[in-house]
C-alpha positions in Angstrom: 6.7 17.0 4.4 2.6 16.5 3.9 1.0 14.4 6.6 -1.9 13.6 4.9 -4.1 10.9 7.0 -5.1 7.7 4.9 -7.2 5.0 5.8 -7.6 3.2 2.6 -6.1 -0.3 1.5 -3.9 1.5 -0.6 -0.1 0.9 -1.4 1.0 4.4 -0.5 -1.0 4.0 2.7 1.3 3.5 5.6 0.9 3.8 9.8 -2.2 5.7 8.9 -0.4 8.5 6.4 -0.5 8.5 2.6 3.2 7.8 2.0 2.9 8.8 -1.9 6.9 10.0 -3.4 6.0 11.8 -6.3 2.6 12.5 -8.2 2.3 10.5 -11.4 -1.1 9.7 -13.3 -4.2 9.9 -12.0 -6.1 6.7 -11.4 -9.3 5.7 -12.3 -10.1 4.8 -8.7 -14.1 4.9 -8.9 -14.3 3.5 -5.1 -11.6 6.1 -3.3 -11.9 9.6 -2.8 -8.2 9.9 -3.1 -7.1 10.6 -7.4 -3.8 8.5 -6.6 -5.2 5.1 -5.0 -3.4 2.1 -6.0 -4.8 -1.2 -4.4 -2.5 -3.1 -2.2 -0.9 -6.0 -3.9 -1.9 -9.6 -2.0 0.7 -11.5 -0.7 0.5 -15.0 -1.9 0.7 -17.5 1.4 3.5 -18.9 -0.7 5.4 -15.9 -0.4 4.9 -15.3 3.2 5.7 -18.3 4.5 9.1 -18.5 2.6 9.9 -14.7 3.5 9.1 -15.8 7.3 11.7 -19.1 6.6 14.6 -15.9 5.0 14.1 -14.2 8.4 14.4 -17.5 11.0 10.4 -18.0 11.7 8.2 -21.3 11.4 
């Protein structure tokens, strides 16, 4: 296992370690050091608040 430290907003970033499976195409990632970034996906507000209602909050 790699620990390889991330700090970018990136959706194989996770608890500070790029969490990346397997190594597929390169990205075009002009603004990250890192060949494999893939910008996190938002979360609509829609979507959280009806995730928090599934798991017994608001």
């Amino acid at each position: 296992m790699n620990l390889i430290p991330c700090s970018e907003n990136c959706r194989h970033q996770k608890d500070g370690y790029c969490c990346l499976e397997e190594y597929g195409a390169i990205t075009d990632a002009a603004a990250s050091p890192c060949a494999y970034f893939a910008e996190k996906e938002k979360v609509s507000e829609n979507a959280s608040t009806a995730n928090n209602k599934k798991q017994g909050g608001m």
